[in-house]
DRENLUMLO-136657 format. One line per 8 residues: for each residue x, y, z of C-alpha. Coordinates in nm, 4 decimals. Layout:
# residues N
X:Y:Z | ... .
END
This chain:
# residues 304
0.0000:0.0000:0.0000 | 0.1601:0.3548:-0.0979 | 0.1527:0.6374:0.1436 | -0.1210:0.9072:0.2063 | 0.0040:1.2562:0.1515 | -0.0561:1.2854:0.4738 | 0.1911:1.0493:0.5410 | 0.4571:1.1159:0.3112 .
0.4444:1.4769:0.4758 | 0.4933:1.3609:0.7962 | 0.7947:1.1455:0.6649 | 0.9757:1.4020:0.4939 | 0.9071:1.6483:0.8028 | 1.0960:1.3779:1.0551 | 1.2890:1.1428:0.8644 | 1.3839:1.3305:0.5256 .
1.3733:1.3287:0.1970 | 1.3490:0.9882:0.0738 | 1.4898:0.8823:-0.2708 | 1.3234:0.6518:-0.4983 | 1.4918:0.3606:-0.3723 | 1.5111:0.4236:-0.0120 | 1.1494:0.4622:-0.0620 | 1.0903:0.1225:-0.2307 .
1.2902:-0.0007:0.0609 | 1.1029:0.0860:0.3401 | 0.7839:0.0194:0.1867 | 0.8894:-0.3501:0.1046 | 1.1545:-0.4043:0.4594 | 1.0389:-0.1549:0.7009 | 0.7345:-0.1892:0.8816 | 0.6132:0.2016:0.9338 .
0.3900:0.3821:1.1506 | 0.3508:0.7341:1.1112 | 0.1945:0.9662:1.2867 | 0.3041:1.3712:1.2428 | 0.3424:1.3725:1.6304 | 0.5591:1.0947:1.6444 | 0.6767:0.7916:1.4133 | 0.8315:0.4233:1.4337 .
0.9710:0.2141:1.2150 | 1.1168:-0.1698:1.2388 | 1.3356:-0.3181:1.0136 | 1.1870:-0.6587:0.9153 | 1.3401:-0.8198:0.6361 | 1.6474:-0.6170:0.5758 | 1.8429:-0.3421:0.6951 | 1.6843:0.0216:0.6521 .
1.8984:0.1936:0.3028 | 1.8036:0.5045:0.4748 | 1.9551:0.4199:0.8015 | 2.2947:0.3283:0.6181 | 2.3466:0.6385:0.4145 | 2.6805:0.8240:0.5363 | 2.6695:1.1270:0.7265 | 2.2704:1.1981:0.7353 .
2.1132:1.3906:1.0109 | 1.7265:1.4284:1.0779 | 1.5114:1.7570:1.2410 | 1.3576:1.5468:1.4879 | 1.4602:1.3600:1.7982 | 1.5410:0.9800:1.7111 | 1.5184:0.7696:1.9443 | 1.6946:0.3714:1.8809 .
1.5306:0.0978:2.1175 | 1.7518:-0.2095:2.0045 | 1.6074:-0.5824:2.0600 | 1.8496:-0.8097:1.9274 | 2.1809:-0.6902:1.8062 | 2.4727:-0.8792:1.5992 | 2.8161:-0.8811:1.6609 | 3.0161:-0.5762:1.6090 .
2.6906:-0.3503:1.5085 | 2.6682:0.0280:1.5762 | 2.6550:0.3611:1.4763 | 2.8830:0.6136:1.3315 | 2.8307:0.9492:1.5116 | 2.9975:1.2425:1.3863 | 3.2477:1.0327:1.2241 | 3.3628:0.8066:1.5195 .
3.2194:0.4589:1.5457 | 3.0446:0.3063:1.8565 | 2.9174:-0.0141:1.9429 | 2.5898:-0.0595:2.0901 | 2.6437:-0.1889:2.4388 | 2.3852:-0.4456:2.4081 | 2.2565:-0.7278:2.6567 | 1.9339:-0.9372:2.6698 .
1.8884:-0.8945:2.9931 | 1.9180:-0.4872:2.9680 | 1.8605:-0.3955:2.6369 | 1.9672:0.0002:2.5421 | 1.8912:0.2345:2.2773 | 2.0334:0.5607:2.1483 | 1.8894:0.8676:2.1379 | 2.0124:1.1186:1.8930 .
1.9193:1.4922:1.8897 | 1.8672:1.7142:1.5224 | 2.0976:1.7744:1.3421 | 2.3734:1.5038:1.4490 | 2.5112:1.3626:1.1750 | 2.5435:0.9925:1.2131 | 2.4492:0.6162:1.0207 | 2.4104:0.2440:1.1211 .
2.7067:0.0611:1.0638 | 2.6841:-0.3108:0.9543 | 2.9331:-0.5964:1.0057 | 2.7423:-0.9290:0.9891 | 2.3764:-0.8784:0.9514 | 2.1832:-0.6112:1.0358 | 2.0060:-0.5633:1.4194 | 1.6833:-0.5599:1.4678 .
1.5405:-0.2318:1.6223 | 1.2413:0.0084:1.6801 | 1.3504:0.3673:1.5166 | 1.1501:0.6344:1.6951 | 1.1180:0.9750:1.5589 | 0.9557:1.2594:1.7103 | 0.8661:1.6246:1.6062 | 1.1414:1.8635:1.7438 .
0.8717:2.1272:1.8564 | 0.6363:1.8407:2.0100 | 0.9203:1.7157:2.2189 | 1.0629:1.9869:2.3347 | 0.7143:2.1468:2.4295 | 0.7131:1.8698:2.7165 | 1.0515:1.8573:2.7531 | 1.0450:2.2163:2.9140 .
0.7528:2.1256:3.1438 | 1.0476:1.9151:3.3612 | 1.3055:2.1177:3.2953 | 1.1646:2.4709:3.3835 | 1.1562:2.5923:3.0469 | 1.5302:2.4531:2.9068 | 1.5561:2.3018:2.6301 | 1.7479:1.9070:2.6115 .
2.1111:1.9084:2.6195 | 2.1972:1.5731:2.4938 | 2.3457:1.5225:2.1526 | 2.4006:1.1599:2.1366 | 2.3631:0.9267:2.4422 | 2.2394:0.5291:2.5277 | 2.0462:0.4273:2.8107 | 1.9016:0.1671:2.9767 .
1.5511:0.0612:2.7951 | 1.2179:0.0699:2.9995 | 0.9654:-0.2037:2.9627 | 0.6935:0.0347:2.9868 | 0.8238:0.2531:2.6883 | 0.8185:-0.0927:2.4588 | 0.4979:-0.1813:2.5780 | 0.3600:0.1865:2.4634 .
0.5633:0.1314:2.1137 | 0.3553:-0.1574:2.0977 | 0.0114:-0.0077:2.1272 | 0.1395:0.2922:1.9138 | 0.1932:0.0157:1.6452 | -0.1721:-0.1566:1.6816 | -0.3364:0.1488:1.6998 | -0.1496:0.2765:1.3830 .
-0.2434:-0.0743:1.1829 | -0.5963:-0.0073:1.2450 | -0.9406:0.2059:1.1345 | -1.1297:0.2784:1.4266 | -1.2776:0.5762:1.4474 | -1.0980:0.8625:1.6726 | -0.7632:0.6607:1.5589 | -0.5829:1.0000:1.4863 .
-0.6485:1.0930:1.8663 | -0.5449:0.8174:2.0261 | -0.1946:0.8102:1.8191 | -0.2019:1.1790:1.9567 | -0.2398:1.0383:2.3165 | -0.0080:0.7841:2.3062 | 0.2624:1.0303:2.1112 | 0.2574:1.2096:2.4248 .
0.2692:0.9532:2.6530 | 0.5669:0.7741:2.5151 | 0.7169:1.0974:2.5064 | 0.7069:1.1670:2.8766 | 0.7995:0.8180:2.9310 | 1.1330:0.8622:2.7379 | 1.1677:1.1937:2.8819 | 1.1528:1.0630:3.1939 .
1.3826:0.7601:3.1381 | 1.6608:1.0046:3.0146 | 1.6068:1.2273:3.3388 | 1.5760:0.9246:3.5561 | 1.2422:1.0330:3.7158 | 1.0073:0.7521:3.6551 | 1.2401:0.4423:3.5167 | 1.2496:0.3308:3.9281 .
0.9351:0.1926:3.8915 | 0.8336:-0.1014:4.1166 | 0.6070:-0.3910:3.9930 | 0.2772:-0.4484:4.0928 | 0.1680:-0.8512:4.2133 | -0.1685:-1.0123:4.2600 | -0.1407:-0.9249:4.6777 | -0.1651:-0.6481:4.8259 .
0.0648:-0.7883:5.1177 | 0.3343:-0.8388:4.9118 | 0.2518:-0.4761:4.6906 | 0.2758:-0.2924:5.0589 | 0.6342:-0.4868:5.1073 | 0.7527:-0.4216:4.7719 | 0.6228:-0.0518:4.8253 | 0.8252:0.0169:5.1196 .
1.1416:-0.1697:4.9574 | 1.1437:0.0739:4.6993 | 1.0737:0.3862:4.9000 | 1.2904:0.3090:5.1882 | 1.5808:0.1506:5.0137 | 1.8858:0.3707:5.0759 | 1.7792:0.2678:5.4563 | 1.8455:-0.0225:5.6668 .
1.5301:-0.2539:5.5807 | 1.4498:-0.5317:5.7868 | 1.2236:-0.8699:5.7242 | 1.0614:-0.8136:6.0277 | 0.9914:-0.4280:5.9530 | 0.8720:-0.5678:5.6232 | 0.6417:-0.8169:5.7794 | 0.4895:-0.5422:5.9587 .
0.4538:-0.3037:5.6663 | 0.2607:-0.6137:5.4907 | 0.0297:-0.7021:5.8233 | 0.1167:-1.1130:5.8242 | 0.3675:-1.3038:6.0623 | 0.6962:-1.3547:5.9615 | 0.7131:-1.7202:5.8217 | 0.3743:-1.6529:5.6564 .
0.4975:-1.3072:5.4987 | 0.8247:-1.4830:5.3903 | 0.6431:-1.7406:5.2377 | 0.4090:-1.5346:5.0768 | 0.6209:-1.3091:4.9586 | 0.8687:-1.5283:4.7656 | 0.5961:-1.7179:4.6411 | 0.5116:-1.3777:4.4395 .
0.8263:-1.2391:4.3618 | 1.0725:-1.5549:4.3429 | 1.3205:-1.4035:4.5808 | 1.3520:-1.4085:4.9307 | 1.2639:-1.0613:5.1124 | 1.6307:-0.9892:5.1407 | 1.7268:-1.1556:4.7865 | 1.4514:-0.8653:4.6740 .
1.6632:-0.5378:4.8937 | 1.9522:-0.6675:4.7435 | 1.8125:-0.6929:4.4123 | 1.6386:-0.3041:4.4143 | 1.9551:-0.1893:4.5283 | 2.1546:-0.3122:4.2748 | 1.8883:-0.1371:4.0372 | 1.8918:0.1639:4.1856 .
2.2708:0.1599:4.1734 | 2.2471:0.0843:3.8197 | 2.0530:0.3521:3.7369 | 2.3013:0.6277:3.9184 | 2.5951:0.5053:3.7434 | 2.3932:0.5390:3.3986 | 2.2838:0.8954:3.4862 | 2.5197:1.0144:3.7314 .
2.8844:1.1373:3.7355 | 2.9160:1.0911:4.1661 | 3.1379:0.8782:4.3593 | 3.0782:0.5178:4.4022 | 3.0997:0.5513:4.8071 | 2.7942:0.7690:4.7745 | 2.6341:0.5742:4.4935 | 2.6715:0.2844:4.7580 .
2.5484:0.4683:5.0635 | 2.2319:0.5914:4.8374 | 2.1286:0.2781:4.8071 | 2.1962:0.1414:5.0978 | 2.5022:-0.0652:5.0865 | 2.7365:0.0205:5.3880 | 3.0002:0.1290:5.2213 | 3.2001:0.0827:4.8654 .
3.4105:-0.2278:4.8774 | 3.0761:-0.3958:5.0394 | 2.8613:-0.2391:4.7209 | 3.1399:-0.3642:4.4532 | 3.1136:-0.7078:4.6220 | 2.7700:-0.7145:4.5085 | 2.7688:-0.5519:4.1864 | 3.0265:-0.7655:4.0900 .
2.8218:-1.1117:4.1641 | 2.4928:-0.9754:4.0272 | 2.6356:-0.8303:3.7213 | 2.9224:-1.0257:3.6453 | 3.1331:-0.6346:3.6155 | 3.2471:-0.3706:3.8469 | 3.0700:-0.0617:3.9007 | 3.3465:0.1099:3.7552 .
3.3013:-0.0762:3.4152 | 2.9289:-0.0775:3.4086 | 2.9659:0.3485:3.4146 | 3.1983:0.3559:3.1575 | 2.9498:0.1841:2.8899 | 2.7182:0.4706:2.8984 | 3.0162:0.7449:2.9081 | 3.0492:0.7430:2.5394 .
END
């Protein structure tokens, strides 16, 4: 199926100008989703002949949220190469502001990837509602994915695919919430999010965890918090989460440390006393065995 007007508008406006065989391209590899607002697009069959051409820059924010990535893939940014620093278990993506000149580089098969594009004026319109009024200093950066932003992506994408009525309203709606949620990722206010299970004993435990955890946080505190005795709270509560009350402090503390040494540029003896390790060589101990790398290391992947 060709593209409305509408659409091709809206391409040009945040991608570019397509030629005729970029254009062939996407419509045959590239699944595409477009919305004025805000855009995605996922390489299906082959790699994007858009995203490979040397030295091109967009107007809008792009946004890269990578899901499987070969060996040796990455990006050229302003003429220096860098490899995604990709895992299963924490998956990144790259956000690039306007104007950066950059392309995908290829080695041995292409990665697989959602390409998110938003309207400069759009995202900087809510950008300045949590920064009192500045604009986004970031030129190119990775970060740790959030679930929550994928599982938006996704409804963006079934929304888009449909022909319900309102459908141009709620792509609006979700445009702008997946644009606070990224917003929020790269200013670390939301991405500390804790889940929610099917008891409200073990959601009052988990609640506490996560607002108390640069404390000392005991099983029996814990136990309170969630109302039960102690062996029936500790059963309960690793029958819900899998872990052990303590094997879940450890576990959000390690998170939380995770996310400071992504965002943050501080010391790793305060890093470890914010999240409520008693002091550094203690919270290296534990980095180390949950993450299989020092917290030294782990910083350095996202101080490209």
């Amino acid at each position: 199926m060709d593209l409305s007007s509408k659409e091709k508008e809206a391409l040009e406006s945040l991608v570019g100008t397509f030629d005729t065989k970029a254009l062939e391209n996407l419509m045959a590899n590239i699944d595409h989703y477009i919305h004025p607002k805000l855009s995605v697009f996922v390489p299906r069959f082959n790699y994007c002949h858009y995203a490979v051409m040397p030295n091109h820059a967009h107007t809008s924010y792009s946004f890269i949220f990578y899901y499987d990535v070969k060996n040796e893939s990455g990006l050229r940014v302003n003429g220096e190469e860098v490899l995604v620093p990709y895992s299963v278990k924490e998956p990144m993506y790259a956000a690039i502001a306007p104007g950066v000149v950059h392309q995908e580089v290829i080695h041995e098969g292409y990665s697989s990837y959602y390409a998110v594009f938003i309207d400069t004026e759009f995202y900087e319109s809510i950008f300045e509602k949590y920064g009192n009024g500045l604009k986004p200093e970031f030129t190119f950066q990775f970060y740790k994915s959030d679930e929550q932003i994928i599982h938006l992506l996704k409804l963006f994408m079934v929304e888009s695919d449909q022909n319900y009525e309102c459908k141009d309203e709620v792509l609006e709606g979700l445009a702008v919430q997946l644009t606070h949620r990224i917003i929020r990722n790269m200013l670390q206010k939301a991405i500390f999010d804790h889940p929610i299970y099917d008891r409200d004993e073990v959601n009052r435990a988990v609640l506490y965890i996560y607002q108390n955890i640069s404390e000392k946080i005991s099983v029996d505190e814990l136990a309170k918090v969630a109302n039960l005795s102690l062996p029936h709270f500790n059963r309960l509560f690793k029958e819900f989460t899998a872990k052990s009350p303590n094997e879940y402090i450890k576990y959000v503390r390690i998170e939380k440390a995770k996310n400071m040494l992504q965002s943050t540029s501080i010391d790793l003896t305060e890093v470890a006393l914010e999240c409520g390790f008693s002091g550094s060589s203690y919270f290296s101990q534990c980095f180390l065995e949950a993450t299989k790398e020092t917290p030294s290391l782990y910083r350095k992947k996202f101080n490209l």
